[in-house]
VOKOLGU-127527 format. One record per atom (N, C-alpha, C): residue number from 1; residue in three letters; x, y, z. Coordinates in steps of 0.1 Angstrom, whole numbers, padded with zeros to 4 digits. Example, Ala and Ser with C-alpha at 12.3 -4.5 7.8 and 13.67 -1.06 7.14 Angstrom:
+------+------+-------+-------+-------+
: resi : resn :    c1 :    c2 :    c3 :
+------+------+-------+-------+-------+
:    1 :  ALA :  0132 : -0057 :  0078 :
:    1 :  ALA :  0123 : -0045 :  0078 :
:    1 :  ALA :  0132 : -0033 :  0078 :
:    2 :  SER :  0128 : -0022 :  0071 :
:    2 :  SER :  0137 : -0011 :  0071 :
:    2 :  SER :  0129 :  0000 :  0079 :
+------+------+-------+-------+-------+
***
This chain:
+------+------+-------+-------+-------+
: resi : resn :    c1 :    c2 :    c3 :
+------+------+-------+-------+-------+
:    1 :  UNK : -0095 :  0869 :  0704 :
:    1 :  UNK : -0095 :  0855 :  0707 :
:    1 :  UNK : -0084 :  0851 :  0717 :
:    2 :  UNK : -0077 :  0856 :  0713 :
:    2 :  UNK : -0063 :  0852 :  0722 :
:    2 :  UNK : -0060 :  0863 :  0733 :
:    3 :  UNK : -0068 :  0870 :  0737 :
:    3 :  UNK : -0068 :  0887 :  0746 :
:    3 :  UNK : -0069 :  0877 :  0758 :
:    4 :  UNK : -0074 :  0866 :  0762 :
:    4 :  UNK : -0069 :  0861 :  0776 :
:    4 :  UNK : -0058 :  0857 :  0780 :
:    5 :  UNK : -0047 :  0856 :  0768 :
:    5 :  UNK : -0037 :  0854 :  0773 :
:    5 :  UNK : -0029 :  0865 :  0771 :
:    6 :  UNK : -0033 :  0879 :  0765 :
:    6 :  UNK : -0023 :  0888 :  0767 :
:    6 :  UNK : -0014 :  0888 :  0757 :
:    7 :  UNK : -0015 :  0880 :  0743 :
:    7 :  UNK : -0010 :  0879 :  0731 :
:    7 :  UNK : -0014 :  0881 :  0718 :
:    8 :  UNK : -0007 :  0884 :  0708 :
:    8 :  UNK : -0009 :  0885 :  0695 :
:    8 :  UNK : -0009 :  0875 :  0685 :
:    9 :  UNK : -0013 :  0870 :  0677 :
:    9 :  UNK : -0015 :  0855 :  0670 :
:    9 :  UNK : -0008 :  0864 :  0654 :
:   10 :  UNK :  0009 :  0858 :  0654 :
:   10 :  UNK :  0012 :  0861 :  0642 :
:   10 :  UNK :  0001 :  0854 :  0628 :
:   11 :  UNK :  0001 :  0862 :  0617 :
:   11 :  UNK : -0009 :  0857 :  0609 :
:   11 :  UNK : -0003 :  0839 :  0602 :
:   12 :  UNK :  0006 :  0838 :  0601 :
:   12 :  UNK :  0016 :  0828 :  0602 :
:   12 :  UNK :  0008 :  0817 :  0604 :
:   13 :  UNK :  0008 :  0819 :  0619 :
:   13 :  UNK :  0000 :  0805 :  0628 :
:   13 :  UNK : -0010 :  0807 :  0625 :
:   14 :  UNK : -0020 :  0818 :  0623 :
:   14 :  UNK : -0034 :  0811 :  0623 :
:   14 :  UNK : -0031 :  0808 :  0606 :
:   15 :  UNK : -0027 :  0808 :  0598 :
:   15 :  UNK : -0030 :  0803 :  0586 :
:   15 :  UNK : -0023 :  0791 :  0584 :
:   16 :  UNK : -0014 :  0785 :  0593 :
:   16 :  UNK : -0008 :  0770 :  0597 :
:   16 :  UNK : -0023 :  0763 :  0601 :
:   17 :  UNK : -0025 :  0772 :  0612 :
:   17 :  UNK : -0037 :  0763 :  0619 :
:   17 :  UNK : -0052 :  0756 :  0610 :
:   18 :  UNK : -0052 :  0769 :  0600 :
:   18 :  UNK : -0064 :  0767 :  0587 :
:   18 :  UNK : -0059 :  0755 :  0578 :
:   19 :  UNK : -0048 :  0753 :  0571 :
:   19 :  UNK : -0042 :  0749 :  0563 :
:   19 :  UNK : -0042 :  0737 :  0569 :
:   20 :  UNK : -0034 :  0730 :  0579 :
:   20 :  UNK : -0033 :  0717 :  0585 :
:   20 :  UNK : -0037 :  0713 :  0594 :
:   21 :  UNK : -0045 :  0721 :  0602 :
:   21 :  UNK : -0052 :  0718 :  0613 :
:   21 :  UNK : -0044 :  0718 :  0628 :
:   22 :  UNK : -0031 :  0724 :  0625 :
:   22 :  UNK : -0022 :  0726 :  0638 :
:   22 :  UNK : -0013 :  0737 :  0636 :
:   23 :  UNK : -0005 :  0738 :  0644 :
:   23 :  UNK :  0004 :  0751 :  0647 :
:   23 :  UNK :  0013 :  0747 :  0654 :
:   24 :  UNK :  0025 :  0752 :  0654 :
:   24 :  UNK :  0039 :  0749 :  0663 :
:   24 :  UNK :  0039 :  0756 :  0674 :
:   25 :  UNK :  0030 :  0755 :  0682 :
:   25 :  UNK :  0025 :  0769 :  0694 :
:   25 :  UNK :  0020 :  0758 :  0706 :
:   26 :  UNK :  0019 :  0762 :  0719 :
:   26 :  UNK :  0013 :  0758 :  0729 :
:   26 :  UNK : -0002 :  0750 :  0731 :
:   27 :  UNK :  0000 :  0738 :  0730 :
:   27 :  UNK : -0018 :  0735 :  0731 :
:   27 :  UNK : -0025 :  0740 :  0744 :
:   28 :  UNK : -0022 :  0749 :  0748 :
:   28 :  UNK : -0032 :  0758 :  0752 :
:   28 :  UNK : -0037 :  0766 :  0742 :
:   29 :  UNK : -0030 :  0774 :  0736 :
:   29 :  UNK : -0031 :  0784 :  0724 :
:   29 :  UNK : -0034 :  0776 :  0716 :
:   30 :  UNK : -0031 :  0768 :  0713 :
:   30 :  UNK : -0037 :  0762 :  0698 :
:   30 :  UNK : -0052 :  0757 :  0706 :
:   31 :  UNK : -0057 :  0756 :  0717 :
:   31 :  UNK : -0072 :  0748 :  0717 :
:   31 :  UNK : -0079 :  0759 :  0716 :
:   32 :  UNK : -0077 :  0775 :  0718 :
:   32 :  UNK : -0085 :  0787 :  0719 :
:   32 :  UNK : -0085 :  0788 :  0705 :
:   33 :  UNK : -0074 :  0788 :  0697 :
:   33 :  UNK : -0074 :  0791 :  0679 :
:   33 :  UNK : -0081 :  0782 :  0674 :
:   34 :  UNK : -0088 :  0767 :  0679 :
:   34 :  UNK : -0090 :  0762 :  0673 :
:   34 :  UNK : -0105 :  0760 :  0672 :
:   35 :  UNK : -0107 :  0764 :  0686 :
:   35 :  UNK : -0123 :  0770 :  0689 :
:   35 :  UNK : -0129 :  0782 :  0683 :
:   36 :  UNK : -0119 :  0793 :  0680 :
:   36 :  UNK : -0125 :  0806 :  0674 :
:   36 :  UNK : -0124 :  0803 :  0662 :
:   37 :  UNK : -0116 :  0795 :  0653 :
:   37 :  UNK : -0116 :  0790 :  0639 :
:   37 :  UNK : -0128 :  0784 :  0632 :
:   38 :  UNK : -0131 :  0771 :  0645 :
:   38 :  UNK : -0143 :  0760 :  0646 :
:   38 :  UNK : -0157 :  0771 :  0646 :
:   39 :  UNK : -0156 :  0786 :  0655 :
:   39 :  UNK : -0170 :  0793 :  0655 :
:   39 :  UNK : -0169 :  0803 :  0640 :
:   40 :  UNK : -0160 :  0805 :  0634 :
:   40 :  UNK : -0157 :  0813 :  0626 :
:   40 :  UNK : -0162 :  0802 :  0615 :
:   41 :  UNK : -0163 :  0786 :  0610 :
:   41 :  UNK : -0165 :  0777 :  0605 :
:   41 :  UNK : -0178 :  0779 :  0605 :
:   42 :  UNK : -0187 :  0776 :  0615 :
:   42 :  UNK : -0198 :  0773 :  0618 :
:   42 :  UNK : -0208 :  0784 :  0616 :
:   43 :  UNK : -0199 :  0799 :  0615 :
:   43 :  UNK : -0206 :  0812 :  0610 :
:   43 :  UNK : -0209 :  0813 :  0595 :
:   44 :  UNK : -0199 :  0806 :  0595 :
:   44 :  UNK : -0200 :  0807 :  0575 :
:   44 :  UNK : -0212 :  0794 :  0572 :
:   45 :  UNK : -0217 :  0787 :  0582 :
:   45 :  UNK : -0226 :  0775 :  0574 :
:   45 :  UNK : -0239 :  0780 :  0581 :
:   46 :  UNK : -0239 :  0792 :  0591 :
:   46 :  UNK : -0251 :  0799 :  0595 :
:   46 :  UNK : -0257 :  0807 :  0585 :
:   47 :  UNK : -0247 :  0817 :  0577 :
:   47 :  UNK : -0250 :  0824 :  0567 :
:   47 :  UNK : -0257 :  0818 :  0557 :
:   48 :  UNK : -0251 :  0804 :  0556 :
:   48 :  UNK : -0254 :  0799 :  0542 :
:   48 :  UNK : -0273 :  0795 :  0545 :
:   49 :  UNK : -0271 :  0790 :  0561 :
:   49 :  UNK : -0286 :  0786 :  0558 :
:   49 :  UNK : -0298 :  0802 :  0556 :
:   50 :  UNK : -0290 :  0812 :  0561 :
:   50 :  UNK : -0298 :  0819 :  0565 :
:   50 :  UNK : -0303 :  0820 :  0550 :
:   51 :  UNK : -0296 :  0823 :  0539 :
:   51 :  UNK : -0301 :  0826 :  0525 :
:   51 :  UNK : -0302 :  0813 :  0523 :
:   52 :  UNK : -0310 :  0807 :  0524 :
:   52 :  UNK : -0318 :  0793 :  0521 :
:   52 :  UNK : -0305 :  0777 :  0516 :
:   53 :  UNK : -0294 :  0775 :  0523 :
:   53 :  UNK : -0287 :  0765 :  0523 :
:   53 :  UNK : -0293 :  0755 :  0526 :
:   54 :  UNK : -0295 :  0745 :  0528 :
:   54 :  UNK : -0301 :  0734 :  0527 :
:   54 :  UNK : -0294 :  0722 :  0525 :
:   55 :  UNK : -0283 :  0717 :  0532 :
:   55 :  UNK : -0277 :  0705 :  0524 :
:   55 :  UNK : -0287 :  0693 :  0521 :
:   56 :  UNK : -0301 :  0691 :  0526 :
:   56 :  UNK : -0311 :  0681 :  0525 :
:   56 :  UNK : -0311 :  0680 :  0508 :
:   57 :  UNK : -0315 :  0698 :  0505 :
:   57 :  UNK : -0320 :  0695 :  0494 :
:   57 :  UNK : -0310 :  0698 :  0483 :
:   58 :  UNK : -0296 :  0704 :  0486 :
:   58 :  UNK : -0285 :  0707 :  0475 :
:   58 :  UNK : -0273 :  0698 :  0479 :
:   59 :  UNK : -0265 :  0702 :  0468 :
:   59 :  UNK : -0252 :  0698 :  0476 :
:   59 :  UNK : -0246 :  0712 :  0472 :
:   60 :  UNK : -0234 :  0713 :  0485 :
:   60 :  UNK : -0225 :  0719 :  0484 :
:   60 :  UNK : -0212 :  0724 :  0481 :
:   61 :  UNK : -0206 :  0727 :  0471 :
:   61 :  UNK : -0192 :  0726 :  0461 :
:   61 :  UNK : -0184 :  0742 :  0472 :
:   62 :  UNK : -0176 :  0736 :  0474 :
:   62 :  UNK : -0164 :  0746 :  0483 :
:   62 :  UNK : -0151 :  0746 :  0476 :
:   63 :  UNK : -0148 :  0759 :  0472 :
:   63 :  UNK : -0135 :  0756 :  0463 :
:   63 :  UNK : -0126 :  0772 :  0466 :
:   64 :  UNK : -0113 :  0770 :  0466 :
:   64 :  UNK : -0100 :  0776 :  0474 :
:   64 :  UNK : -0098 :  0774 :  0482 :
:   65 :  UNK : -0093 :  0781 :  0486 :
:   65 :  UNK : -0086 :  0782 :  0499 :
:   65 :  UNK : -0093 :  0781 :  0514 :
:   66 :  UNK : -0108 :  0789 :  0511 :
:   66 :  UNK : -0118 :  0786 :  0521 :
:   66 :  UNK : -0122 :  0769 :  0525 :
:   67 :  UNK : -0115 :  0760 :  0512 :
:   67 :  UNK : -0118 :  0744 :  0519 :
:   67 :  UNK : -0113 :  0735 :  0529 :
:   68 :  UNK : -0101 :  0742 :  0528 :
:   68 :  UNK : -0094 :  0739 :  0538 :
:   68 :  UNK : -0095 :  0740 :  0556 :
:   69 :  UNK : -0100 :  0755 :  0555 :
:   69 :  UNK : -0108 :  0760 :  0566 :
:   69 :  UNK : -0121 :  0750 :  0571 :
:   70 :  UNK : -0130 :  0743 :  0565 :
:   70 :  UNK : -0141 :  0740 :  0560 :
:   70 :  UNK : -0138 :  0724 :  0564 :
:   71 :  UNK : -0127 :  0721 :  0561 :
:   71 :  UNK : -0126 :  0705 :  0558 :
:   71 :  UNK : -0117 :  0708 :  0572 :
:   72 :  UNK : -0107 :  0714 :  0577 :
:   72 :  UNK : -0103 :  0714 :  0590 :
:   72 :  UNK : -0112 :  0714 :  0604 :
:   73 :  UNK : -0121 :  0720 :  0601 :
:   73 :  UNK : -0128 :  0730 :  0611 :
:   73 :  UNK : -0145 :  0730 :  0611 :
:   74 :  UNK : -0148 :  0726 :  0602 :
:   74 :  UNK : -0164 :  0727 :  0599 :
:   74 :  UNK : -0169 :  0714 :  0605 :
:   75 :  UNK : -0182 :  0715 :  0608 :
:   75 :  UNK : -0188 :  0703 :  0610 :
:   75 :  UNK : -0197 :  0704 :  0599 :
:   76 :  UNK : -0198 :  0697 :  0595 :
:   76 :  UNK : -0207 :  0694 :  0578 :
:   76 :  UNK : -0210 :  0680 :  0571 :
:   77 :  UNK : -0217 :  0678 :  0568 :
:   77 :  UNK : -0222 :  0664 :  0557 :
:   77 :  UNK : -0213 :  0660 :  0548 :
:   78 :  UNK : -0204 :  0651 :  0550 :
:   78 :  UNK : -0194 :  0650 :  0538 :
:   78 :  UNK : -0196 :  0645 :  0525 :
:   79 :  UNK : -0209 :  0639 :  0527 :
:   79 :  UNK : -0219 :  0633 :  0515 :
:   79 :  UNK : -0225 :  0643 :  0506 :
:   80 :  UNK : -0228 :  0657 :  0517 :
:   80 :  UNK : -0234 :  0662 :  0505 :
:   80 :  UNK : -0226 :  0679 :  0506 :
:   81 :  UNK : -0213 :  0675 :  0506 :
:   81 :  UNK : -0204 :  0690 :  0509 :
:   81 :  UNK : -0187 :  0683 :  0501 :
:   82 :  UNK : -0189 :  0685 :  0484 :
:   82 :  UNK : -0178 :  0685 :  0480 :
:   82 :  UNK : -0162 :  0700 :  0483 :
:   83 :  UNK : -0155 :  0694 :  0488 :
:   83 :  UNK : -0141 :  0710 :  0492 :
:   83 :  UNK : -0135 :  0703 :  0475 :
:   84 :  UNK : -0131 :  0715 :  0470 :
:   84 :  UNK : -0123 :  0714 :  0459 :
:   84 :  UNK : -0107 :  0723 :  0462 :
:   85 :  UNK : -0099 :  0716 :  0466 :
:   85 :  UNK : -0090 :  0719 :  0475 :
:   85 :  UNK : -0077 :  0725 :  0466 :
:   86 :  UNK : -0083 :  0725 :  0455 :
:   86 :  UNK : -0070 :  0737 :  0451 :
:   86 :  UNK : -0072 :  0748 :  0450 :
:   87 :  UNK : -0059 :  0755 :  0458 :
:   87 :  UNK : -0063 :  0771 :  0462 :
:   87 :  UNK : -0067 :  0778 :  0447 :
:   88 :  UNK : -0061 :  0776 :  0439 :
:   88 :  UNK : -0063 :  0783 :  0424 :
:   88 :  UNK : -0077 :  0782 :  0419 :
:   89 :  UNK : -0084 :  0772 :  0428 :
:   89 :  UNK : -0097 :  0770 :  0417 :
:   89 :  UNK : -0103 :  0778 :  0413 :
:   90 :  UNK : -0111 :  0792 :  0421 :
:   90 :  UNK : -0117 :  0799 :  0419 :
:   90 :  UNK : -0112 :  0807 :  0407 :
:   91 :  UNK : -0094 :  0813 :  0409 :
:   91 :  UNK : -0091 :  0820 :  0396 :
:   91 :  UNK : -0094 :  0812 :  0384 :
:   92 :  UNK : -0089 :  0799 :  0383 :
:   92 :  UNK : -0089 :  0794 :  0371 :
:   92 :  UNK : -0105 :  0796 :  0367 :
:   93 :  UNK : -0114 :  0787 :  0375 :
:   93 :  UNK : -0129 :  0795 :  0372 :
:   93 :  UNK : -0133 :  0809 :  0362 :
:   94 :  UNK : -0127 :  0815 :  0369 :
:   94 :  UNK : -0129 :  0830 :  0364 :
:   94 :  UNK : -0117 :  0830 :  0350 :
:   95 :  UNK : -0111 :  0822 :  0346 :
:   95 :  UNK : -0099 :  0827 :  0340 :
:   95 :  UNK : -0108 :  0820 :  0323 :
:   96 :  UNK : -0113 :  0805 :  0331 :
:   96 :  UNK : -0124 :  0800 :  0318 :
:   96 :  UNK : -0132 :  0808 :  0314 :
:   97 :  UNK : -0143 :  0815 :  0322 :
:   97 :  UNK : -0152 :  0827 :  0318 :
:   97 :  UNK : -0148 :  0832 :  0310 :
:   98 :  UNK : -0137 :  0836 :  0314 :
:   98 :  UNK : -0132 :  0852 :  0306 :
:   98 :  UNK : -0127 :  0848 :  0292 :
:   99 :  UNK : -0120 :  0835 :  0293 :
:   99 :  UNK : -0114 :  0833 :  0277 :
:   99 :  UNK : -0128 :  0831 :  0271 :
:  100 :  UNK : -0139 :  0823 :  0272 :
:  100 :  UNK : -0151 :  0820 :  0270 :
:  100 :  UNK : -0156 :  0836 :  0266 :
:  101 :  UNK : -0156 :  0841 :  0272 :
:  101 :  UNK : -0163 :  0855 :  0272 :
:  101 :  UNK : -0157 :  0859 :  0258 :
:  102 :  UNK : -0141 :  0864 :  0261 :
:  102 :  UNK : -0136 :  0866 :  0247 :
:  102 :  UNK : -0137 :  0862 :  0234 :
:  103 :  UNK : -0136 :  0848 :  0234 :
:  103 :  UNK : -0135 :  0842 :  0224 :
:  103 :  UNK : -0154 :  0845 :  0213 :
:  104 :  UNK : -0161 :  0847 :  0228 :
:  104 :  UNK : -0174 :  0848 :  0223 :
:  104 :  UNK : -0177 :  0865 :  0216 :
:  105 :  UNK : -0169 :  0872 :  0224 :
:  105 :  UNK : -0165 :  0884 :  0216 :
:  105 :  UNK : -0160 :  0889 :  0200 :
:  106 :  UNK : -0149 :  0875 :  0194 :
:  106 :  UNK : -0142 :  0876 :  0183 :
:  106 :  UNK : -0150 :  0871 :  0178 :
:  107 :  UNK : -0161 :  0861 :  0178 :
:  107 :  UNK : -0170 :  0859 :  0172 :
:  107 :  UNK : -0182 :  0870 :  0165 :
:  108 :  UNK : -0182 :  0879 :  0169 :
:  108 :  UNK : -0189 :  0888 :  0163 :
:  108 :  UNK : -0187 :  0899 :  0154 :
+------+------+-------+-------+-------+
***
């Protein structure tokens, strides 16, 4: 992405750039980060339709760290595309299951 200018993008900045939507870098460089971010955005809502996404007929729940990406950088329906913006969400997710899981285990 940045090979036109002959540079390396410490992981730093591009994860400033995901997070808050800027970087402490050159707006030159930040307009090319922000366009490969923006197509990298827009790849992930191609996928989705390709396996039948539909925001007409669903809505869409976005949760970690990917929302931020998503809510910086995406172009999407804000009506029918909830970001659940804490990065933990997904573990805690999995962290319910699992006690759920267990507890359904000692039951037996």
């Amino acid at each position: 992405m940045m090979n036109k200018f002959g540079v390396t993008v410490d992981e730093t900045i591009i994860q400033s750039m995901i997070r808050y939507g800027t970087a402490d870098i050159d707006s030159e460089y930040a307009e090319v980060l922000r366009q490969a971010i923006s197509e990298y955005a827009e790849s992930i809502f191609a996928l989705l339709r390709k396996y039948e996404y539909d925001p007409k007929m669903m809505r869409l729940y976005i949760t970690g760290g990917g929302g931020k990406l998503i809510k910086n950088f995406g172009n999407y329906d804000k009506d029918r595309v909830t970001i659940i913006e804490d990065i933990k969400a997904s573990a805690k997710g999995y962290e319910y299951f699992a006690v759920a899981q267990l507890k359904k285990e000692e039951k037996k």
